[in-house]
C-alpha positions in Angstrom: -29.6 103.8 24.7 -27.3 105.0 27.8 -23.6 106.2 26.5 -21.0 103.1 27.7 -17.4 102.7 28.0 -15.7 99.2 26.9 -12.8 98.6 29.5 -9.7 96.0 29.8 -6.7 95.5 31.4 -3.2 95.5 30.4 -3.1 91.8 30.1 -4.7 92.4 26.8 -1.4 93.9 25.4 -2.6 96.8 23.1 -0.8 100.0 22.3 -2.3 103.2 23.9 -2.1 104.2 19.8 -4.6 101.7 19.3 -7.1 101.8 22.5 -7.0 104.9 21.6 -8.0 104.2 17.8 -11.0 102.0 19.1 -11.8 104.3 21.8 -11.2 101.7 24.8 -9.8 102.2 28.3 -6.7 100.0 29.7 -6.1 99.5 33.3 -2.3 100.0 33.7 -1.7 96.4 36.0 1.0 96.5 37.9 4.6 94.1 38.2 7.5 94.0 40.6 10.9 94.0 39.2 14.5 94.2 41.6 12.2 95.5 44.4 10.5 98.2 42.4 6.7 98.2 41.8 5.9 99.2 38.0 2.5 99.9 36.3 2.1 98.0 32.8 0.5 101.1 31.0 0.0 100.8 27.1 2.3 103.2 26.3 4.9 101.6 28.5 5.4 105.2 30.1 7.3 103.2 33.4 9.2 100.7 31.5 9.6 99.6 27.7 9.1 96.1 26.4 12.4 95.6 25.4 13.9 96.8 28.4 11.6 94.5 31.2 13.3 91.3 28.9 16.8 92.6 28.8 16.5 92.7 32.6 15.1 89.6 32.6 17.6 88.1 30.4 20.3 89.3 33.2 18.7 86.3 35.6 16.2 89.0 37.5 12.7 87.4 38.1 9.6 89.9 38.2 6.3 89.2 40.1 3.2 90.0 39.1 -0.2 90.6 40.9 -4.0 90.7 40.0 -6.3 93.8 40.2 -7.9 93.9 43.6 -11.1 94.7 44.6 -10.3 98.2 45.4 -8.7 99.3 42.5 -11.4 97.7 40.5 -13.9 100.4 42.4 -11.9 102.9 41.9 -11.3 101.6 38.1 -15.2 101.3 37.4 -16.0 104.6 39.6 -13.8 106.7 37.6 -16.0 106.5 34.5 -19.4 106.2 36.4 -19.4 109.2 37.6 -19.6 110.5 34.5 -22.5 108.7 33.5 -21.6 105.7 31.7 -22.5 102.6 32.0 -19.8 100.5 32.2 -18.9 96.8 30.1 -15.4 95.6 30.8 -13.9 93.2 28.8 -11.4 91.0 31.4 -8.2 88.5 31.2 -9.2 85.1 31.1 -10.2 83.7 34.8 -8.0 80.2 34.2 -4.9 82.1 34.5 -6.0 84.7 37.1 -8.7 85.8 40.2 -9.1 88.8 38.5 -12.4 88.3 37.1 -13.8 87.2 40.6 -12.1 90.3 42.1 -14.4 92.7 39.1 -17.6 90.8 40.1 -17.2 91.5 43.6 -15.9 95.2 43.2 -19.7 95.4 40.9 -22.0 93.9 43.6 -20.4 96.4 46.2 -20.5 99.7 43.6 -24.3 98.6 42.7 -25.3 100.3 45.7 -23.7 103.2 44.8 -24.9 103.5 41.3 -28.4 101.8 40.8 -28.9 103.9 38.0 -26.1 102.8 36.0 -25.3 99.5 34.3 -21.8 97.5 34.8 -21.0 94.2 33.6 -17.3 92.5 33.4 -17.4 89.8 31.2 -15.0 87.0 31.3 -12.8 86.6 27.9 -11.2 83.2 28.2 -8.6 85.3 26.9 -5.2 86.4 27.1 -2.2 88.9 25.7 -3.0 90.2 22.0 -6.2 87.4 21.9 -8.0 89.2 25.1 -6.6 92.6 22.7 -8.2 90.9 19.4 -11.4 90.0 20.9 -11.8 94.1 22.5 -10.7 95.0 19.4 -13.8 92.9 17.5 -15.7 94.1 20.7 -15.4 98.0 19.8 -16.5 97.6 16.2 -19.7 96.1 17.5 -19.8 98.9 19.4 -19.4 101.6 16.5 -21.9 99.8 14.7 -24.6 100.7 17.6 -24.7 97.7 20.0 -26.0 98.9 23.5 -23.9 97.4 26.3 -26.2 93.9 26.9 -26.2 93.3 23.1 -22.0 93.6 23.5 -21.6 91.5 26.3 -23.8 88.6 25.0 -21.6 88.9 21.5 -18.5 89.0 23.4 -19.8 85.5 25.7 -20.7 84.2 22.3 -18.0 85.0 20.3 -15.1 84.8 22.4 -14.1 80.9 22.1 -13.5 81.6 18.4 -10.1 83.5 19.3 -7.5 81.7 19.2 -4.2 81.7 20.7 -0.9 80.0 19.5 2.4 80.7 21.3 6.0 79.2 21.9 8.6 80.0 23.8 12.2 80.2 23.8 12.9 79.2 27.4 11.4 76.3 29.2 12.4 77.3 32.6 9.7 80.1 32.8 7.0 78.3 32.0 8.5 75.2 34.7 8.5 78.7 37.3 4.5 79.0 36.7 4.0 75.2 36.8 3.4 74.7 32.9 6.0 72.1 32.7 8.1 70.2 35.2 11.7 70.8 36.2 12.7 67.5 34.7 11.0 68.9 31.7 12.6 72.3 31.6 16.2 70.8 31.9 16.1 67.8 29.4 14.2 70.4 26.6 16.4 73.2 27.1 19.6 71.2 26.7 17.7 68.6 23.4 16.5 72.8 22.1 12.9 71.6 22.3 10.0 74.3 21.8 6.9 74.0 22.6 3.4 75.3 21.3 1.2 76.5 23.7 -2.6 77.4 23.6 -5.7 78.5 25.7 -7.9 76.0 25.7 -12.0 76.5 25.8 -11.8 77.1 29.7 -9.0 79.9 29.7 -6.0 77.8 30.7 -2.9 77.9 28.8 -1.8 74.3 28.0 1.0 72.4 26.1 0.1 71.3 22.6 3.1 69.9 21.2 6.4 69.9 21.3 9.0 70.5 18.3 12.7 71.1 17.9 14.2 74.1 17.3 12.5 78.2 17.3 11.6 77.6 13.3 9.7 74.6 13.6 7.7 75.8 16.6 6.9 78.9 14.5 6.1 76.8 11.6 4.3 74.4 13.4 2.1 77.8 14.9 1.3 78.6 11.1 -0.2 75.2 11.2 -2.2 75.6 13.4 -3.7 79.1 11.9 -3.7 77.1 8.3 -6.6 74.3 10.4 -8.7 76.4 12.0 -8.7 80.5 10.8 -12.4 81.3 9.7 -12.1 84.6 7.1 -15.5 86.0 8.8 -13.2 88.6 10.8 -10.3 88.9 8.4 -7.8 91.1 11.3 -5.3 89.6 13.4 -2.6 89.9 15.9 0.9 88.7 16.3 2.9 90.2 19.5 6.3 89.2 20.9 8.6 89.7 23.9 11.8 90.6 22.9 12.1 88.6 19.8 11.3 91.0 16.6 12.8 89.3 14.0 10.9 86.1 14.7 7.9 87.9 14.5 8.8 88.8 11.0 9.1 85.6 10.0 5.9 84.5 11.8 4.2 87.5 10.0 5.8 86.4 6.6 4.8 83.0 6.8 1.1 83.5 7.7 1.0 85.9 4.7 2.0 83.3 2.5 0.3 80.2 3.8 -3.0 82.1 5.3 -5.5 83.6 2.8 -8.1 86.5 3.4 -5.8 88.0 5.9 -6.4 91.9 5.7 -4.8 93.4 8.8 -2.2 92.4 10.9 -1.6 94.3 14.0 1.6 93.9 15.5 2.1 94.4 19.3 4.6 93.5 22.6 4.1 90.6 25.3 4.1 93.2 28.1 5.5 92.5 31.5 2.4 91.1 33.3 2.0 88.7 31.2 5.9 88.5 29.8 7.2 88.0 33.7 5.1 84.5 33.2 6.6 83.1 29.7 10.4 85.4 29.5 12.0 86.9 26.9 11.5 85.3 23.5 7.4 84.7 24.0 6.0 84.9 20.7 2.3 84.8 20.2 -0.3 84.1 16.9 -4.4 85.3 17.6 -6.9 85.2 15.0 -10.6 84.5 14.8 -11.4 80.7 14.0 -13.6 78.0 13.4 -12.9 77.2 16.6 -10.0 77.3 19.4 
């Protein structure tokens, strides 16, 4: 069996502590912020969590762009040369053209490497759920899938991770089209919340709406309590700015959620923070279904 890598992107929202733990790559994606163009790496070397929300929070809006085809080559080339084969794992192509970007960059770098094998497999997936899913994906690995084996589980498995989130302004989710201006102004000033998802085809859509930041964290827990499945018993909770909610999100799966054994705790980086603002808060665990 021919040595592989498992890469993603920052979009997945892991810590370089714990791609490094699983042994996977991150492609640092990049975001503009008050003119400047900053890298999302997972160590958050360019810019911390805390401060890219704090800015925001000051009225400044940050843009955000997908990997192109030449920095996927360049991505891919970097570890075949080496002689690996190459799977990577990538954020969901309902919210992005990244995926379609990876396939083209392959086709052209087939060419170049006929001897090697590179597949980019679409996750459906975003944040800490694309991060749960690579996480799942790199235990497979460890326990001796080859790289066609581990994108078939990955195809197979991936519309069991599921994705709760709310947020604590509607007017960045009215900037990305989620919900109308009309929407944004009568919720904001009635303090409704709502709770988001990513539906079977990789789209982030509106659930439900609920009032007030508890009830949409409660109402999140709900969700978990309907549909978890104990078969993988990790899972992730990640926030943007908005610790102590986390907490309480954490608190209350552990005591309505059973056969939880790890909970990894993460941010909402920029790329995908500059689309949902400062108080995102996000719920991912392996289910029954999504």
């Amino acid at each position: 069996m021919s040595k592989y890598v498992i890469l993603t992107d920052s979009t997945a929202d892991i810590s370089q502590i714990l791609a490094d733990e699983i042994d996977v790559k991150v492609w640092p994606m990049q975001f503009e912020l008050d003119g400047l163009t900053y890298r999302n790496f997972p160590d958050e070397r360019e810019m911390k969590s805390d401060e890219f929300y704090d800015i925001m929070r000051s009225g400044k809006m940050p843009k955000t762009s997908q990997i192109n085809v030449s920095d996927f080559c360049e991505y891919f080339s970097e570890y075949l040369d080496k002689g690996l084969d190459v799977l990577y794992l990538c954020f969901s192509s309902g919210l992005s053209g990244t995926y379609n970007n990876s396939l083209i960059a392959i086709e052209e770098l087939k060419a170049k490497y006929p001897d090697r094998i590179i597949i980019s497999v679409d996750t459906l997936a975003a944040s800490m759920g694309e991060g749960l899913l690579v996480y799942f994906a790199a235990q497979q690995k460890k326990k001796g899938m080859d790289i066609r084996e581990l994108a078939k589980w990955v195809e197979d498995n991936r519309l069991h991770l599921c994705h709760w989130f709310t947020v604590d302004d509607l007017h960045h989710l009215k900037r990305g089209g989620r919900v109308s201006a009309a929407t944004a102004i009568v919720g904001s000033a009635l303090n409704i919340k709502p709770v988001l998802h990513v539906d079977d085809e990789g789209h982030l859509i509106n659930i439900t709406k609920v009032r007030g930041r508890k009830a949409s964290i409660n109402a999140m827990v709900d969700k978990m309590v309907e549909s978890y499945s104990n078969q993988y018993d990790t899972i992730m909770i990640c926030q943007g700015g908005c610790r102590a909610d986390a907490d309480y999100l954490e608190e209350e799966v552990k005591k309505r959620v059973k056969g939880i054994k790890k909970i990894i705790r993460g941010n909402i980086g920029p790329v995908i923070g500059a689309h949902a603002g400062p108080g995102v808060l996000a719920l991912f665990f392996y289910g029954e279904h999504r």
